[in-house]
C-alpha positions as CSV (number, residue, x, y, z in Angstrom):
1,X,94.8,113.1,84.8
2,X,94.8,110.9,82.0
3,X,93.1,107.4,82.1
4,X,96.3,105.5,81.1
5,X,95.4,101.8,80.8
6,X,99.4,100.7,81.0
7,X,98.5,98.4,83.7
8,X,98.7,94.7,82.0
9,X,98.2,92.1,85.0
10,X,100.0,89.1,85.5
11,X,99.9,86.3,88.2
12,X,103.1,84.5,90.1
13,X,102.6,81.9,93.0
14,X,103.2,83.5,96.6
15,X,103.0,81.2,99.7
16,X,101.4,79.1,97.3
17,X,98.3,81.2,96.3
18,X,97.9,82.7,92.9
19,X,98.9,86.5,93.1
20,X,98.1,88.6,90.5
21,X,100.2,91.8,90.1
22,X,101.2,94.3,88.0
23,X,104.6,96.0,87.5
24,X,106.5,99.0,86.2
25,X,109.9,99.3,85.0
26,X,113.1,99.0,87.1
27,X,114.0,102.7,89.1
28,X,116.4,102.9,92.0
29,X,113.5,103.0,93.9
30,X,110.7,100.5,95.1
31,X,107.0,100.9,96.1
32,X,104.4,98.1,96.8
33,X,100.9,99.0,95.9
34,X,97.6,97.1,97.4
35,X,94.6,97.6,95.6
36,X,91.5,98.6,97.1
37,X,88.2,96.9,98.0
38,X,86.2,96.1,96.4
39,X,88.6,97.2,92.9
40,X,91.6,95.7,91.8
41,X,94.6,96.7,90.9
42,X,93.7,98.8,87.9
43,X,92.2,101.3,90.7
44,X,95.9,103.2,90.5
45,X,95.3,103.2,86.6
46,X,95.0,106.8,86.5
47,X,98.4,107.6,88.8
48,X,100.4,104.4,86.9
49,X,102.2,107.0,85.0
50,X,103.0,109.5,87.4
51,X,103.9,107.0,89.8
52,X,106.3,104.8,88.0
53,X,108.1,107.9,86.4
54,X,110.9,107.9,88.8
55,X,109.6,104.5,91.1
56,X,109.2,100.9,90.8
57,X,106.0,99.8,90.8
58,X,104.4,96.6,92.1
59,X,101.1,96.7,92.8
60,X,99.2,93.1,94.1
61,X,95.4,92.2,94.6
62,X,95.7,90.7,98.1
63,X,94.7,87.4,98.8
64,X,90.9,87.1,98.2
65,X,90.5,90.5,96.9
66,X,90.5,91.2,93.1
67,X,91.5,88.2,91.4
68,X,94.2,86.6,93.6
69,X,93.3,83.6,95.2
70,X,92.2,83.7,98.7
71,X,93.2,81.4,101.5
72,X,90.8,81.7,104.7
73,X,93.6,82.1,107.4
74,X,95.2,85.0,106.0
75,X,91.8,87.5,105.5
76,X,92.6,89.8,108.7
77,X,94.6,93.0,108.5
78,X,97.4,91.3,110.7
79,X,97.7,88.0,109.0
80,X,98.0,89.8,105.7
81,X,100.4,92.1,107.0
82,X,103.1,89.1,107.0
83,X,102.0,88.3,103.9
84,X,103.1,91.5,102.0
85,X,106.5,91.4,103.3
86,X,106.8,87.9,102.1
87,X,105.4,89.9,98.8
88,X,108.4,92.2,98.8
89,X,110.7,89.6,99.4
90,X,109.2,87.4,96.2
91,X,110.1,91.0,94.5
92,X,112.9,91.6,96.0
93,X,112.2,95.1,97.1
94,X,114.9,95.6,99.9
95,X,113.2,98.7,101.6
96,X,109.6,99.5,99.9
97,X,107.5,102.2,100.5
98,X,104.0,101.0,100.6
99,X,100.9,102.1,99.4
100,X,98.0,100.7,101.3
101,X,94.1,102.6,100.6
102,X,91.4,101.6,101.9
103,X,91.5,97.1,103.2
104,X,95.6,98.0,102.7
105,X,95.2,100.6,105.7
106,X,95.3,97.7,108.4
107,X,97.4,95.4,106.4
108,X,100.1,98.2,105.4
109,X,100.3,98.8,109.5
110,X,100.7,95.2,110.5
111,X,102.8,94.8,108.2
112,X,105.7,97.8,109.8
113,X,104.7,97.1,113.0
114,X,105.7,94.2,113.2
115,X,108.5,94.0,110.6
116,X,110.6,96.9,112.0
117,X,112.7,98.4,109.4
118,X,111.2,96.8,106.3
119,X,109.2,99.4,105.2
120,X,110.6,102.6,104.0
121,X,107.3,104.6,104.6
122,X,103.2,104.3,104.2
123,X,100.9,105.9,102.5
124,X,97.4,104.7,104.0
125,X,93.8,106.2,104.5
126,X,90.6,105.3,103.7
127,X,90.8,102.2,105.8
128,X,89.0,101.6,109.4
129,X,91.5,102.6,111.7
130,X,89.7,103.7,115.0
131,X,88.6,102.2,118.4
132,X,85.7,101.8,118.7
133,X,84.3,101.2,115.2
134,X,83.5,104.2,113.3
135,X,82.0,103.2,109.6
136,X,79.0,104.3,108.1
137,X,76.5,102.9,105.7
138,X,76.6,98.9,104.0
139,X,80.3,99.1,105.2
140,X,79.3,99.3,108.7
141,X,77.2,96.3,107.9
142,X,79.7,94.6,106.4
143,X,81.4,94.2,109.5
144,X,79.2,94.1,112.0
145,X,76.1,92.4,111.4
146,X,75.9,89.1,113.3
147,X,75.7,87.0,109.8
148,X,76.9,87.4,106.5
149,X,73.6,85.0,105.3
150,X,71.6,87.8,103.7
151,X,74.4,88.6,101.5
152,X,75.1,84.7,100.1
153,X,71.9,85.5,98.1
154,X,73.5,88.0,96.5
155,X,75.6,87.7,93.2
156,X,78.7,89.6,94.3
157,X,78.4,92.2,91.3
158,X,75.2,94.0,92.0
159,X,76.8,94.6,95.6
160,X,80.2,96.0,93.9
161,X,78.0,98.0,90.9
162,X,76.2,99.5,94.2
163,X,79.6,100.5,95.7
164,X,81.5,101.5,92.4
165,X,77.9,104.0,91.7
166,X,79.2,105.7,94.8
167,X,82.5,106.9,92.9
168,X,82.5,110.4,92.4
169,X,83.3,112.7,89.5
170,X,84.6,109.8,87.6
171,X,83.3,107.4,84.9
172,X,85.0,104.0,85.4
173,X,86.3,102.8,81.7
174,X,84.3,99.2,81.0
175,X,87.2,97.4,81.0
176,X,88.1,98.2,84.7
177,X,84.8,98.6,85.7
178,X,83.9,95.1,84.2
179,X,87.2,93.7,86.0
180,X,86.2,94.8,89.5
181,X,82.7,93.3,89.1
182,X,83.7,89.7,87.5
183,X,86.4,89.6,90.7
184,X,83.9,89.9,93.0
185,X,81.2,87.7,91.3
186,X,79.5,85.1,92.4
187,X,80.0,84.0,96.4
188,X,83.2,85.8,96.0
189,X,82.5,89.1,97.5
190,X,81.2,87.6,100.2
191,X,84.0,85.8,101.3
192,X,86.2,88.5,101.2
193,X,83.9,90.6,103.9
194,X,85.7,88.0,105.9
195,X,88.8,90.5,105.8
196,X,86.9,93.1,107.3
197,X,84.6,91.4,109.4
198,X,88.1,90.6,111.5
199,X,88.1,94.6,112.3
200,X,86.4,94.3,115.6
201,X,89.3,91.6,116.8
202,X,92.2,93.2,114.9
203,X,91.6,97.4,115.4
204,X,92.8,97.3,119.2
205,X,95.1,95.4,118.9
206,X,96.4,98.1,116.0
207,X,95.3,100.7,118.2
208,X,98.0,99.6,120.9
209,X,100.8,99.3,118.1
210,X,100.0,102.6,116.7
211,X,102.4,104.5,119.7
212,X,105.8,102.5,118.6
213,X,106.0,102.2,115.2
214,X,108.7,104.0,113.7
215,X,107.7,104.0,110.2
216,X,106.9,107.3,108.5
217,X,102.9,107.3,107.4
218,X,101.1,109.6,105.1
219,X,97.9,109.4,105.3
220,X,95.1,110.3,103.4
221,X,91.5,110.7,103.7
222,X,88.3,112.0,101.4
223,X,86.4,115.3,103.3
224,X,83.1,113.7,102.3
225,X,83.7,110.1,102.7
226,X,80.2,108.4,103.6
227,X,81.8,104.9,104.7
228,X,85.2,105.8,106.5
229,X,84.6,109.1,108.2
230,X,87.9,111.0,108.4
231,X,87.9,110.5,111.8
232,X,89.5,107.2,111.1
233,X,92.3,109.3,109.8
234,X,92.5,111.5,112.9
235,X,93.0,108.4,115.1
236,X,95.9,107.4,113.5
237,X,97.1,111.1,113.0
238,X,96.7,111.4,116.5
239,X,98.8,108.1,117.7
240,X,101.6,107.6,115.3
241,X,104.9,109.3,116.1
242,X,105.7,110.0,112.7
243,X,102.6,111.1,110.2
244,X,101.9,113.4,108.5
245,X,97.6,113.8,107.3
246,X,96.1,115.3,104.2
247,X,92.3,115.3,103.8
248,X,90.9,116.2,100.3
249,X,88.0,117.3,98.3
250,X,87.0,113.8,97.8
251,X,84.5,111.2,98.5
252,X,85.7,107.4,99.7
253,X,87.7,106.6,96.5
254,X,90.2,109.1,97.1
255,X,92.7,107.2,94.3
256,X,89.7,107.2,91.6
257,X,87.9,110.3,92.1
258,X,91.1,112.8,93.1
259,X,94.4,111.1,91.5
260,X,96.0,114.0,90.4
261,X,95.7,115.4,94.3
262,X,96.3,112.2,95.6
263,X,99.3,110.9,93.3
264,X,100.7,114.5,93.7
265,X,100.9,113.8,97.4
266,X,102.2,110.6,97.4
267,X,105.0,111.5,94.6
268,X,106.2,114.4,97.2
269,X,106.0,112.1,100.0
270,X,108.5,109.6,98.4
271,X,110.6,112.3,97.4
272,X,111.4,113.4,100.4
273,X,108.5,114.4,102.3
274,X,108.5,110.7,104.7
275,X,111.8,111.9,106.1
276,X,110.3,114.9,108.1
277,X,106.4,114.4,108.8
């Protein structure tokens, strides 16, 4: 697929904080889009196109991810699920579907859980998901290493260069390469780990949503991920009424490294494919 670079962030105030989006032209239809960690929202560069061909597009940097301002109370997968549907209100998307890789997993799940009706449908994966913790590698230590100390020495980019040289059969473009490292810069990396290091707290409390939620959910997950093994995606397969799961040939950055595979999936999802899973 084409490396399109249509994406041309822009910021509006949300709740207060400093949001910075991105945005498509006007279809009958709505999506909302959260980008990735540790990316931005130029990580659905190379699906803009295909995506926004018969959808509205809005796609955010959560709060303390990317370049959105961060504000401590709202980094854990349920607190920002309230916050996207105050999102899609700001946007006045009536009934959105969401997209929600990777940190958006949680968030996207919070969010229809509990906000019945206010999502059309999910796409998710890549996310932790499970009970108890499955991650592998620096994710793993992310989250669950008593203290986040060792890390404070550490400018925020040579972590994120580490994670982005994990990316798959894809050369990140400088200028999006250079934007996820200068969003993550300095102490700022670290202090969105807060986000994830409210897994242990949040996940079974998910867990025991999972059962009732009525929203459709796609998800999808990389065959060869070495930080969210698929089983992550095989919990939630297993627990949600109405999902429907597609593992690819892909690492963890399913979006990047397969986004003709994944953007074909999530196109025939929103066509149609959320009303039977």
């Amino acid at each position: 697929m084409a490396k399109t670079q249509q994406i041309k962030p822009q910021f509006r105030h949300i709740d207060g904080l400093a949001v910075r989006y991105a945005e498509s032209a006007p279809r009958d239809v709505d999506a909302l889009l959260l980008s990735p960690w540790p990316e931005s929202v130029y990580a659905f560069d190379q699906m803009w196109s295909q995506l926004a061909e018969d959808t509205h597009l809005v796609a955010i940097d959560l709060p303390g991810f990317g370049r959105s301002e961060r504000r401590d109370a709202m980094m854990s997968p349920h607190a920002m699920g309230d916050f996207v549907v105050r999102v899609a209100d700001e946007f006045e998307l009536e009934q959105p579907h969401m997209v929600g890789p990777d940190v958006g997993t949680g968030t996207a799940l919070f969010a229809a859980a509990n906000h019945p009706g206010r999502m059309r449908s999910l796409v998710v994966g890549s996310g932790a998901s499970s009970v108890p913790i499955t991650l592998e590698g620096p994710l793993r230590d992310w989250v669950l290493s008593p203290s986040v100390d060792e890390y404070r020495a550490v400018d925020g980019r040579v972590i994120v260069n580490a994670a982005l040289g994990t990316i798959q059969d894809y050369d990140l473009p400088g200028k999006i390469r250079e934007d996820y490292l200068s969003s993550y810069e300095g102490d700022r990396f670290v202090e969105s780990m807060s986000y994830a290091r409210a897994y242990p707290e949040d996940l079974p409390v998910l867990r025991d949503l999972l059962g009732s939620l009525a929203t459709p959910v796609e998800i999808i997950a990389g065959r060869d991920d070495r930080a969210v093994p698929t089983a992550n995606a095989e919990f939630l397969h297993d627990r949600l009424p109405h999902s429907k799961l597609d593992i690819i040939d892909a690492a963890h950055f399913t979006w990047e490294e397969a986004p003709t595979t994944y953007a074909d999936l999530v196109t025939s999802w929103w066509t149609g494919g959320y009303q039977k899973p």
